[in-house]
N, C-alpha and C positions, 0 to 999 in steps of 0.2 A: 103157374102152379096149379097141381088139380085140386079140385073140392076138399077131398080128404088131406093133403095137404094143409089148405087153407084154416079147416075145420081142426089138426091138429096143432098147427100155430095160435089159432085163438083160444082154443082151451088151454095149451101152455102159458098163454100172456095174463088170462084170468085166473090162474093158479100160480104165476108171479105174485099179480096184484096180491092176491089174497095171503101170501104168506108176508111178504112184506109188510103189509099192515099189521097183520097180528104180530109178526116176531116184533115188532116192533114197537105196539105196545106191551105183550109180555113178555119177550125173551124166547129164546130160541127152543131152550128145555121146558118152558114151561107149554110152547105152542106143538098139538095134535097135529095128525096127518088126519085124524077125524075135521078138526076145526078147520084145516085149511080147506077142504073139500067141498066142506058145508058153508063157509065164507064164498068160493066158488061158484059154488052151485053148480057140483059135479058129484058124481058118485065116488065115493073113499078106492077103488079099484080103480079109476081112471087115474090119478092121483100116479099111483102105483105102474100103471101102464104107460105114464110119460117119465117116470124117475123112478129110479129102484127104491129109493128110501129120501125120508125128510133130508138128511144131508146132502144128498145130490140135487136136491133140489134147491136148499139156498145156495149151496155151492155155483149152479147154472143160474138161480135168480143171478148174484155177486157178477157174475161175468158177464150174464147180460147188461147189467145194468150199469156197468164201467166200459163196457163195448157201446153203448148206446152216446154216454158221457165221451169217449176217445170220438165218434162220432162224429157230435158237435163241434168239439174243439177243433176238429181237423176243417170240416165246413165253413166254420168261422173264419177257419186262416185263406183258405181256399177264395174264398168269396170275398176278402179284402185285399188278396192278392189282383184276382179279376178286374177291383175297381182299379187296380193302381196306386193302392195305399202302402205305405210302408211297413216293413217289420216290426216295428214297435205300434203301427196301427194293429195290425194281424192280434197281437199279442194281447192289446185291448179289445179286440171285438173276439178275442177266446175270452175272457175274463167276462164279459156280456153273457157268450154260449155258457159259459158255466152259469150261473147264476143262473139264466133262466132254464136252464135243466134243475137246477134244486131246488128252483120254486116249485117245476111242475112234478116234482120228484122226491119229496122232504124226507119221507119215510125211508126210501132207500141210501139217500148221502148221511143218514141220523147211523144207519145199519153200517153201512161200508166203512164211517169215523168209528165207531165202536169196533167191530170187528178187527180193524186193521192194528190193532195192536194186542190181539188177543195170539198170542205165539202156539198155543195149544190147542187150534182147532184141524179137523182135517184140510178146511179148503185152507190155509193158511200160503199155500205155494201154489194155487192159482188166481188169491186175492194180490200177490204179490207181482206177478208176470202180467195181469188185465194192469194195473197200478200202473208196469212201466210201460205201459204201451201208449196209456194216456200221458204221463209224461213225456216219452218219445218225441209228441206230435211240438208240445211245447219247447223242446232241447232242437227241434228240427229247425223253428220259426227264430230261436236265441244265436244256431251255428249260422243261420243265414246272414243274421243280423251283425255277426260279428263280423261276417267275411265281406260281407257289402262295406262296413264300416259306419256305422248306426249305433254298435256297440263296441266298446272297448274290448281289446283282445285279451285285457287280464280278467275277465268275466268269467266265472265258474260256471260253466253251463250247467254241467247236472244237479249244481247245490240251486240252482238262483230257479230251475225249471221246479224241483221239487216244492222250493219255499213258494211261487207264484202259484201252483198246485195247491197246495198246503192251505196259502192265503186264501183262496178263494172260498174251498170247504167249510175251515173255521169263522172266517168272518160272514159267509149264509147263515153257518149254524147259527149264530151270534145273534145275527139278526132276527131272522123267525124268532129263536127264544128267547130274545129279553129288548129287540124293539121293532115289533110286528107292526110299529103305526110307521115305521120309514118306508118309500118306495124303493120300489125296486131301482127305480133312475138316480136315487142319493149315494145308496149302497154302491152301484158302477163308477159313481164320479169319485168317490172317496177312494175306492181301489184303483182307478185309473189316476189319480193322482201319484198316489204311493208306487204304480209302475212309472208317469214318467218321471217323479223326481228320482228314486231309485235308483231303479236300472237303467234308465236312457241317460238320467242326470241333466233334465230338462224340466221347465213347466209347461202348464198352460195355461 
């Protein structure tokens, strides 16, 4: 990629960051295209000359930041397939990837939970389509598992991928905001138990 390239990706990613933190500590309407610029440390025109308007702009933070998340989870699966681990391993080392994307990410999965049930926003229909792509990657590693036979073939795959989805958001939320003294390693074994008694219908 050439310079100017380079130089317009890092100005986009620091006027990510910066709306992100602010929308999220005050709220969408109450955050400036002044303040986001000024959190940047870019000029209010540059702002402007990567996004038509504040909406497009959380609209494109939302999708990058669920494209970043589909990412991981796919990596996850990918690099436990490599090893030779099972499906229902795969499934625990996305449960790992998540997690530690919303550690390094809080402000945005705090944004994306809130958002996602807000029916009356414009980006509302591509918070929905980024949403099933990350599930997708989850429904791909659950059809494999079924067809291998690891899981039961009366397994609801797009309910049990959304709730595994679901689980992981809510119970980070959880944690950061009401027990920030657990590790990150307690938080994984708790949820990976609740996958394999669950869904595999095994322990460890």
């Amino acid at each position: 990629m050439d310079s100017s390239g380079t130089r317009r990706q890092n100005t986009r990613r620091k006027l990510f960051e910066a709306a992100v933190t602010l929308i999220a500590e005050q709220g969408f309407s109450s955050t400036t295209v002044d303040e986001i610029a000024e959190r940047a440390g870019v000029a209010k025109g540059t702002v402007y000359y990567n996004f038509a308007s504040k909406t497009v702009l959380f609209e494109e933070l939302l999708r990058h930041g669920i494209e970043l998340l589909t990412d991981s989870l796919q990596a996850a699966a990918d690099e436990m397939a490599e090893r030779g681990g099972s499906r229902v391993d795969a499934l625990d080392a996305m449960i790992r990837a998540g997690l530690d994307f919303i550690t390094r990410y809080p402000s945005l999965t705090q944004l994306y939970v809130a958002e996602l049930w807000r029916t009356n926003r414009a980006w509302q229909s591509t918070l929905m389509q980024v949403r099933q792509k990350a599930i997708a990657v989850i429904e791909a590693v659950l059809t494999e598992a079924v067809a291998t036979g690891e899981l039961s073939t009366e397994l609801d795959i797009p309910l049990t991928a959304s709730a595994l989805f679901g689980m992981v958001l809510v119970a980070a939320l959880d944690w950061q905001s009401f027990q920030p003294e657990r590790s990150i390693d307690e938080v994984h074994s708790a949820l990976s138990r609740l996958l394999q008694g669950r869904v595999s219908g095994a322990g460890r």
